[in-house]
MMTF fields as JSON, N, C-alpha, C and O atoms, coordinates in Angstrom:
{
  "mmtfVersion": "1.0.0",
  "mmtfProducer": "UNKNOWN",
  "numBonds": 363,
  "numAtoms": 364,
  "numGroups": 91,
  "numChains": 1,
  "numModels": 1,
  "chainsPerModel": [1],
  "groupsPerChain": [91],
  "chainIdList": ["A"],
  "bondAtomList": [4, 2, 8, 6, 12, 10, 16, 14, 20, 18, 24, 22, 28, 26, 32, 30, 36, 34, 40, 38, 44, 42, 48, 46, 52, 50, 56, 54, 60, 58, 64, 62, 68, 66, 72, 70, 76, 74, 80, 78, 84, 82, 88, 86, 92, 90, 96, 94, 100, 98, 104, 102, 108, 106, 112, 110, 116, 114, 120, 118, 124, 122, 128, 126, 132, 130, 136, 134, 140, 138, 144, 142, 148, 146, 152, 150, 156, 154, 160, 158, 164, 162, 168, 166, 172, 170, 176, 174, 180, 178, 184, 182, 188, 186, 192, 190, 196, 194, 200, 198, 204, 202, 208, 206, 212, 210, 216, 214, 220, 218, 224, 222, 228, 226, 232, 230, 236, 234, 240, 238, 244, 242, 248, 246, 252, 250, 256, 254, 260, 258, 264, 262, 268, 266, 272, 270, 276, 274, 280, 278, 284, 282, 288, 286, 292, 290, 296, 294, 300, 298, 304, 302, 308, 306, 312, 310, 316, 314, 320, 318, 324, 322, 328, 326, 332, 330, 336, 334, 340, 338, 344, 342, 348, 346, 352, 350, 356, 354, 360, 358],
  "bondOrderList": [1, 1, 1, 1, 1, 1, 1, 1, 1, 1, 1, 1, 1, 1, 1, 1, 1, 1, 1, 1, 1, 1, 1, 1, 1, 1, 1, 1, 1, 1, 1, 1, 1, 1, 1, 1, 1, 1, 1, 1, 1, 1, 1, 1, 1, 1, 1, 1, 1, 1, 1, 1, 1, 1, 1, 1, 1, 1, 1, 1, 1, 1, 1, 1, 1, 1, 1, 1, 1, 1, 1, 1, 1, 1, 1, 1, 1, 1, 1, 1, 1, 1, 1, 1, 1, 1, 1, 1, 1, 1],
  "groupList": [{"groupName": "UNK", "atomNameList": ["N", "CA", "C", "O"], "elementList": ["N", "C", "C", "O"], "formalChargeList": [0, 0, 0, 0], "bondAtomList": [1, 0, 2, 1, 3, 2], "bondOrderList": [1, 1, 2], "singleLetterCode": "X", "chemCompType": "L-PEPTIDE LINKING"}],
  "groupTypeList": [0, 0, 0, 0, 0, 0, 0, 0, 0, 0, 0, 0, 0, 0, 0, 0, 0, 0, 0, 0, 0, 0, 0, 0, 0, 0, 0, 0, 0, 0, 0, 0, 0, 0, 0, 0, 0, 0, 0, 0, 0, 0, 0, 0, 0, 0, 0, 0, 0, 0, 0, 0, 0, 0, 0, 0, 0, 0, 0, 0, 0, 0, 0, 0, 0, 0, 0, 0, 0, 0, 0, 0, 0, 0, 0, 0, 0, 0, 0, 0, 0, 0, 0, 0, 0, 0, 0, 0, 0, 0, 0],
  "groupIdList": [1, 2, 3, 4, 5, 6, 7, 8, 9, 10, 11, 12, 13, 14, 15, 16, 17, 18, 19, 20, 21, 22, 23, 24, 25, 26, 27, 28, 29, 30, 31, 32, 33, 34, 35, 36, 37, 38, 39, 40, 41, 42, 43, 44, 45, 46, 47, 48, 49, 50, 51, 52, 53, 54, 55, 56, 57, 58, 59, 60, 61, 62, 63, 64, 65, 66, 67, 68, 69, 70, 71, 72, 73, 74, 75, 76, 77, 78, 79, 80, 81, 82, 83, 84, 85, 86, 87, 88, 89, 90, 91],
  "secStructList": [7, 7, 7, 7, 7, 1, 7, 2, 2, 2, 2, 2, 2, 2, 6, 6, 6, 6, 1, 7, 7, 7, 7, 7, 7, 2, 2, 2, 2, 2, 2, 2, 2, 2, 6, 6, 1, 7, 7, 7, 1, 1, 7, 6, 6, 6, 1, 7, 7, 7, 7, 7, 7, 7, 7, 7, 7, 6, 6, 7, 7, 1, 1, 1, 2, 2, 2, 2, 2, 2, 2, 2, 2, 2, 2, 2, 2, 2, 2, 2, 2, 2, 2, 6, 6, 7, 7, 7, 7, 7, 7],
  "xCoordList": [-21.859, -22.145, -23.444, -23.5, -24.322, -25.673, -26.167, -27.324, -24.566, -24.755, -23.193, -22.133, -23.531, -22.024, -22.91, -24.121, -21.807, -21.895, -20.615, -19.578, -20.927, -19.641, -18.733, -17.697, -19.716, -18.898, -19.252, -20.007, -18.108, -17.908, -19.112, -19.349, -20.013, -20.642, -22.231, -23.091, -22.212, -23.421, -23.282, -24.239, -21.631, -21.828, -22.311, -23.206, -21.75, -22.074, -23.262, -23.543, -24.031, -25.603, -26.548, -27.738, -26.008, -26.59, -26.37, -27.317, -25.263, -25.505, -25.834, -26.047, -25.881, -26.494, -27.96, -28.643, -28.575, -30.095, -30.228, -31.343, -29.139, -29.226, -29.39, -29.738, -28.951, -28.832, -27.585, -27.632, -27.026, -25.661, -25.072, -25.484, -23.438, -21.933, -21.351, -21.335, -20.705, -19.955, -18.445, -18.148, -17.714, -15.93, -15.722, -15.656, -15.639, -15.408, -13.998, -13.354, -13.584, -12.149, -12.4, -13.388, -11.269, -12.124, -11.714, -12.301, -11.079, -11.15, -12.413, -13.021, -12.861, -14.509, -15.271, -16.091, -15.405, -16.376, -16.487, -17.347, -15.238, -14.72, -15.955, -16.474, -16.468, -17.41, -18.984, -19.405, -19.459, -20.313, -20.272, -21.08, -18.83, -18.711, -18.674, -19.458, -18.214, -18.288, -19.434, -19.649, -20.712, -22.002, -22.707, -23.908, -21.847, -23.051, -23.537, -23.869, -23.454, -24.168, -23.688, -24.337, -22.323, -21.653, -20.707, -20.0, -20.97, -20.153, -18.844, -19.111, -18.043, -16.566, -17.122, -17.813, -16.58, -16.481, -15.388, -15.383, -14.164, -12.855, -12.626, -13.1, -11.637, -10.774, -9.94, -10.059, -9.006, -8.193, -7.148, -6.686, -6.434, -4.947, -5.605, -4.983, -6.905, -7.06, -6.979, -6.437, -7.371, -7.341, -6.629, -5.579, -6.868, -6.166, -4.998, -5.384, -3.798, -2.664, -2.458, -2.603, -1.936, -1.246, -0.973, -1.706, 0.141, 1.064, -0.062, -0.786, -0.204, -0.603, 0.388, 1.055, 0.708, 1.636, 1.187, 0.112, 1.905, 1.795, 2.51, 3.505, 2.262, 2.487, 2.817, 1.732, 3.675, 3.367, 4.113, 5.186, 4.185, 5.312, 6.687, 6.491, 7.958, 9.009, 8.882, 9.747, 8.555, 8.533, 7.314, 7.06, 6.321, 4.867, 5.138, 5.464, 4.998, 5.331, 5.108, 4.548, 5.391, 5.291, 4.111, 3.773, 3.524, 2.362, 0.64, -0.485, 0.945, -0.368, -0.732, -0.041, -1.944, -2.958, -2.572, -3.118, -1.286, -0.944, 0.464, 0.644, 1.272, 2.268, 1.886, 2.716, 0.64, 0.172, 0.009, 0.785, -0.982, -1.462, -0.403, -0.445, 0.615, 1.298, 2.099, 2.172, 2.865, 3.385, 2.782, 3.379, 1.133, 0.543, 0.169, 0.163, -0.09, 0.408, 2.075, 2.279, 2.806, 4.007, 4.674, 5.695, 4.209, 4.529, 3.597, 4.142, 2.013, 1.491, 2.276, 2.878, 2.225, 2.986, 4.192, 4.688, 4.868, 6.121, 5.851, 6.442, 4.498, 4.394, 4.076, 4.656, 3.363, 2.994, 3.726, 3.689, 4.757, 5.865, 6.627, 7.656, 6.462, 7.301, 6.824, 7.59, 5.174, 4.581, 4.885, 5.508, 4.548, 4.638, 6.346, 6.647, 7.439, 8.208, 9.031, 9.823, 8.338, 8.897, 10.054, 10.363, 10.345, 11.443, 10.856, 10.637, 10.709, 9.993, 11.102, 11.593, 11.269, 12.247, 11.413, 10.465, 11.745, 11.305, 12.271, 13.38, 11.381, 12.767, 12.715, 13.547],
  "yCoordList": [18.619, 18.67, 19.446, 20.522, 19.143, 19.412, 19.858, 20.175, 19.842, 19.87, 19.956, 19.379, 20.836, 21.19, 20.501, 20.3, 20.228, 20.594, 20.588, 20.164, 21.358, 21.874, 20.753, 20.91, 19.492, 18.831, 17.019, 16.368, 16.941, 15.277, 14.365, 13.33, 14.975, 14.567, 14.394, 13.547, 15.549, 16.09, 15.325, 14.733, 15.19, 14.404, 13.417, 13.115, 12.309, 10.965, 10.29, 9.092, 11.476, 11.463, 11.803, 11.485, 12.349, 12.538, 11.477, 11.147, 10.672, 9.723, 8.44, 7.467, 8.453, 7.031, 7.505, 6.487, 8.46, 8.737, 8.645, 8.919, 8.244, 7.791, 8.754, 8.668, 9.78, 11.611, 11.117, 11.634, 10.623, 10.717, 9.766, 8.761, 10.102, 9.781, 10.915, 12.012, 10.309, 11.019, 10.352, 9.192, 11.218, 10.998, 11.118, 12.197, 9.929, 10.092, 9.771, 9.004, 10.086, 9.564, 8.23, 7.782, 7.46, 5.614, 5.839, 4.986, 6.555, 6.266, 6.539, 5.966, 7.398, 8.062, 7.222, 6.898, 6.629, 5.828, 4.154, 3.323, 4.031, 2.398, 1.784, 0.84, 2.303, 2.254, 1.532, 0.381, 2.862, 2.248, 1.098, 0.171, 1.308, -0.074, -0.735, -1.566, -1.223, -2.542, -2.865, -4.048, -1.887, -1.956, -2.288, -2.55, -2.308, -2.602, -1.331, -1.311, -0.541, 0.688, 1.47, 2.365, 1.075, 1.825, 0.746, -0.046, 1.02, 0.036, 0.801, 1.975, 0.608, 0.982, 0.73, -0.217, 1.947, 1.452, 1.313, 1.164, 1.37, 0.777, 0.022, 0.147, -0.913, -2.236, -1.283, -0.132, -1.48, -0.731, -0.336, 0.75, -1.415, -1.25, -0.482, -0.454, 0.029, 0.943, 1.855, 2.681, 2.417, 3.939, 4.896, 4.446, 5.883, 7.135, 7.558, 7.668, 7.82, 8.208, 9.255, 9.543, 10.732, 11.621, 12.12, 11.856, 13.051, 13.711, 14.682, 15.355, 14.747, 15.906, 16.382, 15.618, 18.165, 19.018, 19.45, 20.028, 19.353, 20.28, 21.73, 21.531, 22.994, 23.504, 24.695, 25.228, 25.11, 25.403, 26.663, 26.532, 27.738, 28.74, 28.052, 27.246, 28.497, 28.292, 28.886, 28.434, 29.355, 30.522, 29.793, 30.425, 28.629, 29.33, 28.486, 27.299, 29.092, 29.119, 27.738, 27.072, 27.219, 25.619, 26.082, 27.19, 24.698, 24.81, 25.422, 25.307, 25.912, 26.403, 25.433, 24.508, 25.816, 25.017, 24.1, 23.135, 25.003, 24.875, 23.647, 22.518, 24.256, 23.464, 21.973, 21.066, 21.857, 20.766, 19.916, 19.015, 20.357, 19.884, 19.129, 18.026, 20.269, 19.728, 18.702, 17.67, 18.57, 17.553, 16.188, 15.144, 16.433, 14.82, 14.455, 13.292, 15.379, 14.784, 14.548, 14.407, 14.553, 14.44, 13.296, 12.791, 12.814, 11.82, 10.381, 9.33, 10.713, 9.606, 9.171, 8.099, 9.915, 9.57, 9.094, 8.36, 9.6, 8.624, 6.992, 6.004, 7.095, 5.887, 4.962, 3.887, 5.343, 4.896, 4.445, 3.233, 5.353, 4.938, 4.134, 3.758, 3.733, 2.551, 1.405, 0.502, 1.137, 0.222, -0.239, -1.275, 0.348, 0.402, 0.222, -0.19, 0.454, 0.111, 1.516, 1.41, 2.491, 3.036, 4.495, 4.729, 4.979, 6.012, 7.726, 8.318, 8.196, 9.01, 10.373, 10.396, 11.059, 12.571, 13.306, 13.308, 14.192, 15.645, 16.788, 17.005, 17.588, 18.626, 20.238, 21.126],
  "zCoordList": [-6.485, -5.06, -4.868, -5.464, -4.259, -3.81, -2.553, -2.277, -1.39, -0.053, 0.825, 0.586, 1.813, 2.359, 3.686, 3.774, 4.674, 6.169, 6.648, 6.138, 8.182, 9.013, 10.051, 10.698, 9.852, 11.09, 10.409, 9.687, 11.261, 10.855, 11.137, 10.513, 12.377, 12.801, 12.246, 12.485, 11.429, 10.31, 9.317, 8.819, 8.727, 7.605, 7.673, 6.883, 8.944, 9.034, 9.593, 9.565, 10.206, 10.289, 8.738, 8.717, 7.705, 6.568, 5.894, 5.18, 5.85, 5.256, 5.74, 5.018, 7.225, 7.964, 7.448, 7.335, 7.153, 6.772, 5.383, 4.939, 4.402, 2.995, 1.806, 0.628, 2.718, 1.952, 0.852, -0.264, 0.995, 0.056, 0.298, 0.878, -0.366, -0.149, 0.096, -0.463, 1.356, 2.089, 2.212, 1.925, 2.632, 2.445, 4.11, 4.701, 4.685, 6.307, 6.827, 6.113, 7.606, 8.362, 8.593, 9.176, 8.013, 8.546, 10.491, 11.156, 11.11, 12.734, 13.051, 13.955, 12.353, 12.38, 11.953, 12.812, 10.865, 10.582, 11.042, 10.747, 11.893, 12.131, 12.639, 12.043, 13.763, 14.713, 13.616, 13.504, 12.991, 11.893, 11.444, 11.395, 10.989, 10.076, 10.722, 10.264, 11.863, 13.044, 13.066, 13.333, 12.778, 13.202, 12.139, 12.201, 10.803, 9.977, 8.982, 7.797, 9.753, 9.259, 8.224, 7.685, 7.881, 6.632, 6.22, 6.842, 4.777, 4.021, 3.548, 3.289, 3.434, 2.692, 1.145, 0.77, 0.279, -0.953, -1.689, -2.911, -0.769, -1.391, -0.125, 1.004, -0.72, 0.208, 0.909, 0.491, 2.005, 2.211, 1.907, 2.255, 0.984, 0.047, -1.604, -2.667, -1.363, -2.575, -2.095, -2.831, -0.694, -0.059, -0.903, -1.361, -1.173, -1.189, -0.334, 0.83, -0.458, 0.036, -0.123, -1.311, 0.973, 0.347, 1.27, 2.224, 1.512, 2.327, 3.022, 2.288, 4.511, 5.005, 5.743, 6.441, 5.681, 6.173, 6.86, 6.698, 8.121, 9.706, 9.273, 8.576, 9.5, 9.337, 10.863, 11.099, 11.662, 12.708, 13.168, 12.58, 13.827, 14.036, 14.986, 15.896, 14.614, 15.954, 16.903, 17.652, 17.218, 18.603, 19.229, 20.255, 19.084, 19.882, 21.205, 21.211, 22.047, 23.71, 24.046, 23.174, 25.01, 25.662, 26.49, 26.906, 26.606, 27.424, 26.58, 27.064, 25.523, 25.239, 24.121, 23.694, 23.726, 23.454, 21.904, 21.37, 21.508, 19.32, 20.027, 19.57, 21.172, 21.142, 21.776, 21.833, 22.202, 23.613, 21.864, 21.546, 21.027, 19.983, 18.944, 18.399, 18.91, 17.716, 18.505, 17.838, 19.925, 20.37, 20.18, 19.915, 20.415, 20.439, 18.922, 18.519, 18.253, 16.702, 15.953, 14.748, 16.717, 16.017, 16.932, 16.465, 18.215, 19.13, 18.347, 18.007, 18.188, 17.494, 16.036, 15.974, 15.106, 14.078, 14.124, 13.269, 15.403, 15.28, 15.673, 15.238, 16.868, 17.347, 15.913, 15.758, 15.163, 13.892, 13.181, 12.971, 12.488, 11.551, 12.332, 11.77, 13.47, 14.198, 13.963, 13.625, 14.114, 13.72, 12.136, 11.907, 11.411, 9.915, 9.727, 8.606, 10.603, 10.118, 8.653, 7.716, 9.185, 8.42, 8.847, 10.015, 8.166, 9.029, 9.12, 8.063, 10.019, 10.142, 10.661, 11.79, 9.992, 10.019, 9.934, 9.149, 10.942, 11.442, 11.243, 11.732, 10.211, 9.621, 10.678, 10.49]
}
C-alpha cells in the first residue's frame, strides 16, 4: 500500500483519476459503473462474503442518534433477508 484516505469519497475520486485500485462499496460505486466510469473486477457471484457484526449497548435510550441508527440497519436487513429468502434471527 502506497496511500491511505479518510473517506469513500477520496477514494473513489483517486481512482476515477487512475491513482490506483481501490475497494469501494458496490451501492457506492453502482452509479460509476452505470456510467462507465468504473469497471468491476469480479462478476458478482465471485464477491467476497463475510459476516459483519453490529455491535451495540442494551440500555442506549430511544430516540437518540445510536438507537435511530441501529433500528434502520436492523429493519433494512430484515427487509433484505426477505428478499433473498433467507431467515434472519436477531439474538
Amino acid at each position: 500500500m502506497s496511500g491511505q484516505v479518510d473517506t469513500l469519497s477520496e477514494a473513489r475520486r483517486l481512482v476515477l483519476l487512475g491513482v490506483g485500485i481501490g475497494f469501494l462499496p458496490i451501492d457506492f460505486a453502482r452509479p460509476d459503473e452505470a456510467a462507465g466510469r468504473l469497471v468491476p473486477l469480479l462478476p458478482d457471484d465471485l464477491l467476497p462474503r463475510y459476516p459483519i457484526y453490529m455491535i451495540t449497548r442494551t440500555d442506549t435510550p430511544e430516540g437518540t442518534a445510536a438507537s435511530l441508527m441501529t433500528r434502520s440497519i436492523v429493519s433494512r436487513m430484515a427487509e433484505r433477508s426477505l428478499l433473498d429468502g433467507e431467515d434472519m434471527r436477531l439474538a
